[in-house]
N, C-alpha and C positions, 0 to 999 in steps of 0.2 A: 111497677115496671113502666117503662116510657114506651110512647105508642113509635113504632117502626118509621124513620123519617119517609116521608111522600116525595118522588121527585115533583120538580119548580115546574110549573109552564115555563114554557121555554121565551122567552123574551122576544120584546115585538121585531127585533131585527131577524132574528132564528126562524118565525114565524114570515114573515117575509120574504126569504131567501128560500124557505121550503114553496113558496105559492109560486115564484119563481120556476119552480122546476115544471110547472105545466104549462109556463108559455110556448107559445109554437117554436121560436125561435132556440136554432141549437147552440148559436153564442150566449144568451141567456141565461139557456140550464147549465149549458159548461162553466159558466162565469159564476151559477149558485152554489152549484158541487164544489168547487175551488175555492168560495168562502165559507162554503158548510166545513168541508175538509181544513181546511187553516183552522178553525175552530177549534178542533180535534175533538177531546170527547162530548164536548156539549153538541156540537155539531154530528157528530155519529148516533147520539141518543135521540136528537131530535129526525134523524133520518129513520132510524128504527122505529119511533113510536109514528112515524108516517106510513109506512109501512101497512100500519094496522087503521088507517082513516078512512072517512068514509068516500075521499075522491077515487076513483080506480084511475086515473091516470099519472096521479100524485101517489099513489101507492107502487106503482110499478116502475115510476120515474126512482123513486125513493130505493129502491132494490136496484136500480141500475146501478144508481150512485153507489150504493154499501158494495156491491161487485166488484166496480172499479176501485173502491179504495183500497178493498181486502186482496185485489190484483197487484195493485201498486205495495203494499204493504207486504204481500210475499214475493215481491221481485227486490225489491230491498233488502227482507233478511237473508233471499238468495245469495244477492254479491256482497253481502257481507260476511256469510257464510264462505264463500268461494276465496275473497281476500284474504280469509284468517287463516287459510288451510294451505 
């Protein structure tokens, strides 16, 4: 039986854009979140396993972000929802 694939470290730009998110500066982390999010799900995986790191400012920056995407994400299926109907 083949052993269960492992996910990838996330590549040294994914890994940058997340260090990104605990500059002081809030054009900064806006500017990370919007190339983490353009990512799509590599960018979502790599927010969730930050999540669980061991910075706490980078861990709860990291849930902001998954917030607002999963906000922006149900306001979309909303009026798309609302235009079909």
């Amino acid at each position: 039986m083949d052993p269960e694939p492992q996910p990838e470290d996330p590549p040294s730009s994914i890994g940058a854009l997340l260090s990104l998110l605990t500059d002081e500066s809030k054009s900064t982390q806006k500017a990370a979140i919007k190339a983490l999010t353009d990512m799509g799900i590599a960018g979502s995986r790599a927010l969730e396993g930050a999540t669980e790191g061991a910075d706490p400012k980078l861990r709860a920056r990291a849930r902001q972000a998954l917030l607002a995407i999963a906000r922006k994400r149900g306001q979309k299926t909303l009026t798309r929802l609302l235009r079909s109907s």
